[in-house]
C-alpha positions in Angstrom: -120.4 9.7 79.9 -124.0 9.8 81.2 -124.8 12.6 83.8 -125.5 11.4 87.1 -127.6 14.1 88.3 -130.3 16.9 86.4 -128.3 20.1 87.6 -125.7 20.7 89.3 -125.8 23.6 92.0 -122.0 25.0 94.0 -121.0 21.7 92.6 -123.8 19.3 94.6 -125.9 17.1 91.5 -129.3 17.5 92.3 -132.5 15.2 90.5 -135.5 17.2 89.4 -138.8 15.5 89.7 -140.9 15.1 85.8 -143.3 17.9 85.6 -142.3 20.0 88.5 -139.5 22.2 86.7 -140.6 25.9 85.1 -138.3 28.7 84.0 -139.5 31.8 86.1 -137.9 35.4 87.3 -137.7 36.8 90.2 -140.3 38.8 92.2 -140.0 42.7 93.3 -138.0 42.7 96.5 -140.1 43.0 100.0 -140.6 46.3 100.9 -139.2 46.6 104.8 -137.8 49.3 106.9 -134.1 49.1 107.5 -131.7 51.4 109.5 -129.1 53.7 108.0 -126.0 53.8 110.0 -124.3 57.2 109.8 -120.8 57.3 110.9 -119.2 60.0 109.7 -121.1 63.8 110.7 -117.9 66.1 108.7 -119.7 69.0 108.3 -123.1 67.9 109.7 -126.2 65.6 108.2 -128.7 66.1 105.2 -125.4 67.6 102.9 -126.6 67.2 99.3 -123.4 65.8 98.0 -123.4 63.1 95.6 -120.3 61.6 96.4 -120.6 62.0 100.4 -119.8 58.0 101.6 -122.9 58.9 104.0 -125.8 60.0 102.1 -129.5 59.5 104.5 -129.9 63.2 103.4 -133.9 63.8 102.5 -134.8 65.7 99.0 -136.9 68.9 100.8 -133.5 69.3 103.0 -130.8 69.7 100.4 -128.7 72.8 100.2 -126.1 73.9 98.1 -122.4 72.3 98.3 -118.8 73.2 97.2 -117.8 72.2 93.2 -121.0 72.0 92.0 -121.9 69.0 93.9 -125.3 70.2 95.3 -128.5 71.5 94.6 -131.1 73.8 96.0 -135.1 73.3 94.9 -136.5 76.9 95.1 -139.4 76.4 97.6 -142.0 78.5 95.2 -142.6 80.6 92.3 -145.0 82.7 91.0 -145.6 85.6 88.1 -146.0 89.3 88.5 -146.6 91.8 86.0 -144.7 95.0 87.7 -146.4 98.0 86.9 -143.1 100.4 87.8 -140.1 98.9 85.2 -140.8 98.0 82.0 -139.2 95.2 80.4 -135.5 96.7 79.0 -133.5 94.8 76.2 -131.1 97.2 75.4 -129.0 97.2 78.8 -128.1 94.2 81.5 -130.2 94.4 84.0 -128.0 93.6 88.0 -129.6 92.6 90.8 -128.8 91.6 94.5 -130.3 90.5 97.4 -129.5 92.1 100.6 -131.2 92.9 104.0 -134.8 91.9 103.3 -135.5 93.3 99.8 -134.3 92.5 96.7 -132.6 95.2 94.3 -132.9 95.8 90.9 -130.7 98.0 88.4 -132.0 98.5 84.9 -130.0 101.8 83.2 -130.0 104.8 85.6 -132.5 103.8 88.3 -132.2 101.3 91.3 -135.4 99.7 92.3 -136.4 97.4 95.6 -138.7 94.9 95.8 -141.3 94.3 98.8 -140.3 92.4 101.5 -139.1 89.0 101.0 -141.1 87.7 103.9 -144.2 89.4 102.5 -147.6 87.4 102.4 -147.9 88.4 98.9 -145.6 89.7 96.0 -145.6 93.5 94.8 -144.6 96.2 93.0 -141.0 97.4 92.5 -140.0 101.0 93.9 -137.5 103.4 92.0 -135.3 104.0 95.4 -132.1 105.8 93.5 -131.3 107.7 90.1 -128.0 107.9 89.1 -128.3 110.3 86.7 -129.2 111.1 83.1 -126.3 109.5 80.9 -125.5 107.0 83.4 -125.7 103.5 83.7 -125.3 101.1 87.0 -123.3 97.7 85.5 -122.9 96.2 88.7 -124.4 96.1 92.2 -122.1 94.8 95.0 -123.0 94.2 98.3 -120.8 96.0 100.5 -120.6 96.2 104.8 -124.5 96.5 105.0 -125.3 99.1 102.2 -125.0 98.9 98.1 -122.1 99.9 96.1 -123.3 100.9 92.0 -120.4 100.5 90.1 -121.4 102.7 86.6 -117.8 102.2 84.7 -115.9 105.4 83.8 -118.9 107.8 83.4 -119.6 108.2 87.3 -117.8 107.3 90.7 -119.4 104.5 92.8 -122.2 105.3 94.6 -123.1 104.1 97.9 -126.7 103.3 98.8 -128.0 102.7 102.3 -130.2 100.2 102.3 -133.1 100.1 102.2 -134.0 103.7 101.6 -130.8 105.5 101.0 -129.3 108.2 100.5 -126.9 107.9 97.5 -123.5 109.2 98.6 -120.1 109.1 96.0 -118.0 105.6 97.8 -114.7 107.5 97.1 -113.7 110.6 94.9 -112.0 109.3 91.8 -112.8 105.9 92.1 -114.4 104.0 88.4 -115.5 100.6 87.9 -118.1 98.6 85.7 -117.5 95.7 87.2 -116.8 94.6 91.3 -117.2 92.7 94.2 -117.4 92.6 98.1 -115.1 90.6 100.0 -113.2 90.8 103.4 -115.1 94.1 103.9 -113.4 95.4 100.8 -114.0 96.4 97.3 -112.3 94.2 94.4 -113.0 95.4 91.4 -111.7 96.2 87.7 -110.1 99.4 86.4 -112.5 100.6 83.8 -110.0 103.2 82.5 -109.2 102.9 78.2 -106.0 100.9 78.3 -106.2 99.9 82.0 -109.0 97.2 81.9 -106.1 94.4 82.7 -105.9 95.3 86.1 -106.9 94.4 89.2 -107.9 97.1 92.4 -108.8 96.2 95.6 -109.2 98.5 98.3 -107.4 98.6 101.6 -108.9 101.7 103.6 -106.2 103.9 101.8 -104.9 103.7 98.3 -106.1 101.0 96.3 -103.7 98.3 95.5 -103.4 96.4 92.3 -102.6 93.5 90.7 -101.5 92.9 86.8 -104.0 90.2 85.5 -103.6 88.6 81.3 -106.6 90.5 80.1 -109.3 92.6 80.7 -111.2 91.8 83.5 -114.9 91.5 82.5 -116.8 89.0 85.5 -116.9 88.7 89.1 -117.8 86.0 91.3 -117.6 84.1 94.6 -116.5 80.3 94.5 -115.1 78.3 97.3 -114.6 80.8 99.8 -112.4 82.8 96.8 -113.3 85.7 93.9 -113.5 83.9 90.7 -112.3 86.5 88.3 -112.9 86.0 84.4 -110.8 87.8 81.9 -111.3 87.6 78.2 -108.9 84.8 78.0 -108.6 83.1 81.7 -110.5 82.9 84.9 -108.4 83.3 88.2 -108.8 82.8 92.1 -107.9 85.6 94.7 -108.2 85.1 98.5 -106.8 86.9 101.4 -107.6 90.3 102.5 -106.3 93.7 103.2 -103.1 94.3 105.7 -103.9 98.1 106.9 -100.5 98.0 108.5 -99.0 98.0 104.8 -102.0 99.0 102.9 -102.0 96.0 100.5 -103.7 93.0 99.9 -102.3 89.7 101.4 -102.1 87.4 98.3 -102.4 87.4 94.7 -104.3 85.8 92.0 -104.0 82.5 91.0 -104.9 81.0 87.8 -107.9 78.2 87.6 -108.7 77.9 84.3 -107.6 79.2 80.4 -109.9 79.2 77.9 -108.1 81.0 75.8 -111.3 82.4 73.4 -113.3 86.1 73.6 -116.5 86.1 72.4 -118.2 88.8 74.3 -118.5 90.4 78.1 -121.4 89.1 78.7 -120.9 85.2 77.6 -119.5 84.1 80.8 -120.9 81.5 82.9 -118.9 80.5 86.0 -118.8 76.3 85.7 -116.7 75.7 88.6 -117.3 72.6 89.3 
């Protein structure tokens, strides 16, 4: 059967005229201005989360977000050759911002940087020596001043910011590795035998906690300490009951990984 019509279009026959039909694509769209309609503020505008229903945020205004969902551009960068600490290989090198300086460990000596709202970037300046022998693993930030954790060869110091004095935290009490939260030291028992457990301070005796392995990495994540052992990581919240002298809640395992290579091969991907 013949067709009645050339094409047929949402089921209408149409006739096209000889010589008028060519096989073209189409154009760019027209650029316009439009209006976003925003209608849901949880947790305020310009949140850099990429799977926020709502997303009119700007790329200049992002900030960081919960699981890994956000990003933060750093607004500048620069080089420096410091003249005070030479470049070290042999031992990790912890660092912390806090107040207005930055702070630098590298083997017996803390150093602070200028100040970060200076016009111009300087110099490092040794501010505290731990000793000969000794070695600061870990800098924590700690109600306003800096805690150096140096594992079993010295106490934890406490440093003043941003000029000191060095002063011993607590008589007796080790640890390589640490962190502040709730206005309280966490930290790992650097003790031979003992690197499985878990101390956090209540304003008297330490309390503890029994963890699968030995702790090696600290960090924040959600609000919690993410705490990586040689074989798991685990999540602790709460904080310290004085009434009791213990800490409110225990750790809770995120993740198994099951495999140790080394202390220092851990990157916290909690996302």
């Amino acid at each position: 059967m013949s067709a009645t019509s050339d094409v047929i279009i949402g089921g209408a026959g149409y006739m096209v005229a000889p010589g008028t039909y060519s096989r073209t694509q189409d154009g760019l769209a027209e650029g316009r201005t439009g209006r976003v309609a925003v209608h849901d503020f949880f947790g305020g505008q310009r949140r850099a989360y990429q799977l926020e229903r709502d997303r009119s945020w700007d790329a200049p205004g992002i900030g960081p977000a919960y699981a890994g969902q956000g990003v933060e551009p750093w607004p500048f960068a620069t080089t420096h050759a410091d003249a005070v600490i030479a470049p070290v290989t042999t031992v990790r090198a912890p660092h912390l911002v806090a107040g207005n300086h930055a702070y630098l460990a590298v083997g017996r000596f803390l150093y602070r940087s200028v100040a970060l709202n200076a016009g111009s970037w300087g110099g490092f300046t040794q501010v505290a020596d731990v000793g000969a022998g000794k070695t600061i693993t870990r800098i924590v930030y700690y109600r306003g001043d800096l805690l150096l954790c140096c594992g079993t060869g010295l106490d934890v110091q406490r440093f003043a910011i941003p000029g000191g004095p060095l002063t011993t935290f607590s008589a007796g009490l080790t640890a390589r590795v640490g962190i502040g939260y709730a206005r309280q030291l966490v930290y790992g028992d650097p003790t031979p035998g003992n690197e499985e457990i878990l101390k956090l301070t209540t304003g008297a005796t330490p309390d503890t906690r029994h963890l699968d392995a030995p702790v090696v990495n600290m960090g924040l994540h959600e609000g919690k300490i993410a705490i990586a052992t040689r074989s798991s990581i685990w999540l602790l919240g709460g904080e310290a009951d004085p009434t009791t002298n213990t800490w409110t809640q225990d750790p809770q395992p995120f993740f198994t990984h099951g495999v140790w290579n080394a202390d220092d091969d851990f990157l916290f991907l909690l996302s």
